[in-house]
C-alpha positions as CSV (number, residue, x, y, z in Angstrom):
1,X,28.0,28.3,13.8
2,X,27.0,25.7,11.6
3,X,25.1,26.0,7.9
4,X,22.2,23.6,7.2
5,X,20.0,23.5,4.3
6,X,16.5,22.0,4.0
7,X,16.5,19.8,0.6
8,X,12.8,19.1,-1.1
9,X,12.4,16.4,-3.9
10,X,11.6,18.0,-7.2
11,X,7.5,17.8,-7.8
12,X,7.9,16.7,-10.8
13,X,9.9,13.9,-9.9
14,X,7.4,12.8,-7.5
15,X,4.2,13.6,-9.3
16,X,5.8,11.3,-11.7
17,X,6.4,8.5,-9.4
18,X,3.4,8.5,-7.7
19,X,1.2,8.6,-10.5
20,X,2.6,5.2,-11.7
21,X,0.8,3.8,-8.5
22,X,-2.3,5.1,-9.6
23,X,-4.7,6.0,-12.4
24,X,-5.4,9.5,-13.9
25,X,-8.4,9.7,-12.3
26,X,-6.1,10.0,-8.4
27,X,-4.1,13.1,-8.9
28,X,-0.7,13.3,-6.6
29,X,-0.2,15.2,-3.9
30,X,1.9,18.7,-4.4
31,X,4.5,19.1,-1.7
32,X,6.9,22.0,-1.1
33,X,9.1,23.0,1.7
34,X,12.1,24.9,1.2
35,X,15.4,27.4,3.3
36,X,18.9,27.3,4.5
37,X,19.2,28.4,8.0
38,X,22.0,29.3,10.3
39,X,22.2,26.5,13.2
40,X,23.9,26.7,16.5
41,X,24.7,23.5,18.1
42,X,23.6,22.0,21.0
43,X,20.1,24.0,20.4
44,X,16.8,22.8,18.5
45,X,16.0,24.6,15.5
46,X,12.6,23.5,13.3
47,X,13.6,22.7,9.9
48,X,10.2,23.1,7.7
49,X,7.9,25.9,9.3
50,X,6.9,26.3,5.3
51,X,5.9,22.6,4.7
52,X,2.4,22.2,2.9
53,X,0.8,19.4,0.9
54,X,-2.1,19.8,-0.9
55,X,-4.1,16.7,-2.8
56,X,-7.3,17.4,-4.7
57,X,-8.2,13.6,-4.4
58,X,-7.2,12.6,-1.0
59,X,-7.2,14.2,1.9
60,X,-4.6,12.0,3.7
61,X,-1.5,9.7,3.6
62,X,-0.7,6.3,5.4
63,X,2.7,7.6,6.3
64,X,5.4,10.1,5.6
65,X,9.9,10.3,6.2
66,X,12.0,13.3,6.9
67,X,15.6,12.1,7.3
68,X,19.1,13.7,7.4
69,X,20.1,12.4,3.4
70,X,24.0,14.2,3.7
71,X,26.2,15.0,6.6
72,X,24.3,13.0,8.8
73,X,26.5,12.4,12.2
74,X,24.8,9.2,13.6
75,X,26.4,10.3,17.4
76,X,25.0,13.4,17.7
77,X,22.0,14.5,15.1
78,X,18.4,13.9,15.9
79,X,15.4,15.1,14.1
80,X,12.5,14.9,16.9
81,X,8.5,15.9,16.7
82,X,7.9,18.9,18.8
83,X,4.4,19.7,20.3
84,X,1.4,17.6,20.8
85,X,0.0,15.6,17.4
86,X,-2.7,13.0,19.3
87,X,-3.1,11.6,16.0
88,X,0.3,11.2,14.8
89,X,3.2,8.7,16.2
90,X,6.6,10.0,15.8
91,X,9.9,6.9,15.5
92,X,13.3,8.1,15.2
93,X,15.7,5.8,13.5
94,X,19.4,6.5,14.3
95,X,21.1,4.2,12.2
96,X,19.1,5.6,9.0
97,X,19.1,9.2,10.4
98,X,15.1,8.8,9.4
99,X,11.8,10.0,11.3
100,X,8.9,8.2,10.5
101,X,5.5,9.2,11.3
102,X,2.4,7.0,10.9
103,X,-1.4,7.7,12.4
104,X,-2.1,6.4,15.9
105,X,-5.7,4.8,15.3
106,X,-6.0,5.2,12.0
107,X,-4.9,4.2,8.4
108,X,-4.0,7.4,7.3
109,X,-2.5,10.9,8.1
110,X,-4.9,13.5,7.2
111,X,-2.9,16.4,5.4
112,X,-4.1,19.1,7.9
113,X,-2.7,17.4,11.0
114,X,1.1,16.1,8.6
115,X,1.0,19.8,7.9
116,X,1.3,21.0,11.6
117,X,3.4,18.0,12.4
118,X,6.3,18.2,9.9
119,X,6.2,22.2,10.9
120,X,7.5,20.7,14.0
121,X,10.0,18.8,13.4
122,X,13.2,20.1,14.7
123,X,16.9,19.1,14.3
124,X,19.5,18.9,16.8
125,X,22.8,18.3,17.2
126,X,24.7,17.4,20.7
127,X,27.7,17.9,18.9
128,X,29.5,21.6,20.7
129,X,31.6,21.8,17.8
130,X,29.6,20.9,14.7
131,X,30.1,22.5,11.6
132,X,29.3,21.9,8.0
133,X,25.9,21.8,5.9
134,X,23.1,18.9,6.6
135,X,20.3,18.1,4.1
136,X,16.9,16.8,4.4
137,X,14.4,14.7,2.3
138,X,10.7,14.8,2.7
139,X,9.4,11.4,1.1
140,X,6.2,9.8,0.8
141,X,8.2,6.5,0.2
142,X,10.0,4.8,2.5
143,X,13.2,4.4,0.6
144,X,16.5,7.4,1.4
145,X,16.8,9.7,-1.1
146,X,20.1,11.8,-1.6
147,X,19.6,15.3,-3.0
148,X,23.1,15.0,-3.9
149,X,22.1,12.5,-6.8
150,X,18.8,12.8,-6.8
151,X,18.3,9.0,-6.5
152,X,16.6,7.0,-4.2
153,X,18.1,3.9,-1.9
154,X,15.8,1.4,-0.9
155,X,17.5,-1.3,1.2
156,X,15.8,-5.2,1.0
157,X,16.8,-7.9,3.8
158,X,16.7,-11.3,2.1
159,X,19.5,-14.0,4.0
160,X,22.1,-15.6,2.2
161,X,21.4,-14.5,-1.3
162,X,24.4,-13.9,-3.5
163,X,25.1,-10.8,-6.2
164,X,23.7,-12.7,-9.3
165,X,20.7,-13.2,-7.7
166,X,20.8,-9.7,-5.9
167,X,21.2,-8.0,-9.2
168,X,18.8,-10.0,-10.8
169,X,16.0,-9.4,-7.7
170,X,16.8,-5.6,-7.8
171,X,16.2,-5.4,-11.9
172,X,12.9,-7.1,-11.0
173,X,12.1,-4.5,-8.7
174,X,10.4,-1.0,-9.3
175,X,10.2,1.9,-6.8
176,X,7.2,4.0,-7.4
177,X,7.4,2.9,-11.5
178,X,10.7,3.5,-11.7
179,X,13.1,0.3,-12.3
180,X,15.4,-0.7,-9.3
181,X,19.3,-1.8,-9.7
182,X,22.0,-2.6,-7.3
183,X,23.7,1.0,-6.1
184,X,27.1,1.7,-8.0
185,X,28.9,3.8,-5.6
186,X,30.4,7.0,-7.0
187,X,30.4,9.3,-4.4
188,X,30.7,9.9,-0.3
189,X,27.4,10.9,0.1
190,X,26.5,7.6,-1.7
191,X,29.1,5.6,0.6
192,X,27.6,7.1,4.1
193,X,23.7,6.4,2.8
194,X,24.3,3.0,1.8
195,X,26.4,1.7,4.3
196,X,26.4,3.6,7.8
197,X,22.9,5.0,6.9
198,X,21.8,1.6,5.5
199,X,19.3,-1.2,7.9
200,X,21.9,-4.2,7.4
201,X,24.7,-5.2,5.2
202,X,24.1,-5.6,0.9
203,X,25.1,-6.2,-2.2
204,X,26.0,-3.0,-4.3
205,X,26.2,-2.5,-8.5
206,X,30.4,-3.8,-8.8
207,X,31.6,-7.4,-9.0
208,X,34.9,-9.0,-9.3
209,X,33.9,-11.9,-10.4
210,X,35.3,-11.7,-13.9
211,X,39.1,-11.5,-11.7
212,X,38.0,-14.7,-10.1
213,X,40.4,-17.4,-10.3
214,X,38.2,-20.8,-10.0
């Protein structure tokens, strides 16, 4: 039997972050889900029965990602929405261990039907002999976040652009106000998000180019 725990991003974190996108007048939604659960595998087990948001200024969201953010096995875990949501269209991404959900005729999620929703969401692994802890982000963004640093990753496609230019594109970036740079990777959980867990190939934060013999 198998120990997973359900990771949340700090509130304060993301009140920051979203407040950057908007004035003081547009107050941020409040999220909170929380638990570590015993998991048996080859069964389904729900993974946020305690999820709420709550926004005094909106009453909906355009879309919303729960993804496996460490010890994610891309052969055998699978977060899936249980239950009927008419309104709500689930995608599973395997390569980014991400589930995306996004309105079905509409432009935004209305908090009362996420709420129900991301109750539902369960985990499984086909894995008979898996073992070890998974964790789980709950993001309004669509970049991966890693508990584990409590960064987030945000991969960007652009062909044939080299590391000066990558560096220089990420320092020009910002993700929910907060400045963007190329990923330095220091640790395992880093390696597995940013490379198995990632949508293509990419630059990260090291260069040898000062080694370089012209």
């Amino acid at each position: 039997m198998g120990i997973f725990k359900v990771r949340f991003l700090s509130l304060i974190f993301l009140n920051m972050m979203w407040l950057a996108l908007h004035t003081q007048t547009n107050l941020p939604p409040e999220i909170s889900v929380s638990g570590r659960f015993p998991y048996c595998p080859l069964e389904q087990i729900l993974i946020a029965e305690n999820f709420n948001i709550t926004g005094s200024d909106d009453t909906g969201i355009n879309q919303f990602f729960i993804q496996i953010s460490s010890g994610y096995a891309s052969s055998s875990d699978v977060l899936s929405l249980t239950r009927s949501h008419p309104t709500i269209n689930a995608s599973w991404d395997s390569t980014e261990g991400k589930l995306t959900l996004n309105p079905v005729s509409t432009t935004e999620i209305l908090y009362t039907d996420l709420i129900l929703a991301v109750r539902s969401v369960a985990f499984e692994s086909t894995d008979a002999l898996a073992s070890g802890e998974k964790f789980f982000s709950f993001n309004i963004g669509d970049a991966n976040y890693l508990s584990s640093t409590d960064h987030y990753y945000e991969y960007v496609p652009q062909n044939g652009i080299d590391w000066e230019s990558a560096r220089a594109a990420a320092e020009n970036r910002t993700y929910f106000g907060v400045q963007n740079y190329l990923v330095t990777i220091l640790t395992a959980d880093e390696a597995q998000l940013s490379s198995e867990q990632a949508a293509g190939t990419s630059w990260i934060g090291e260069s040898d180019q000062a080694q370089e013999v012209v």
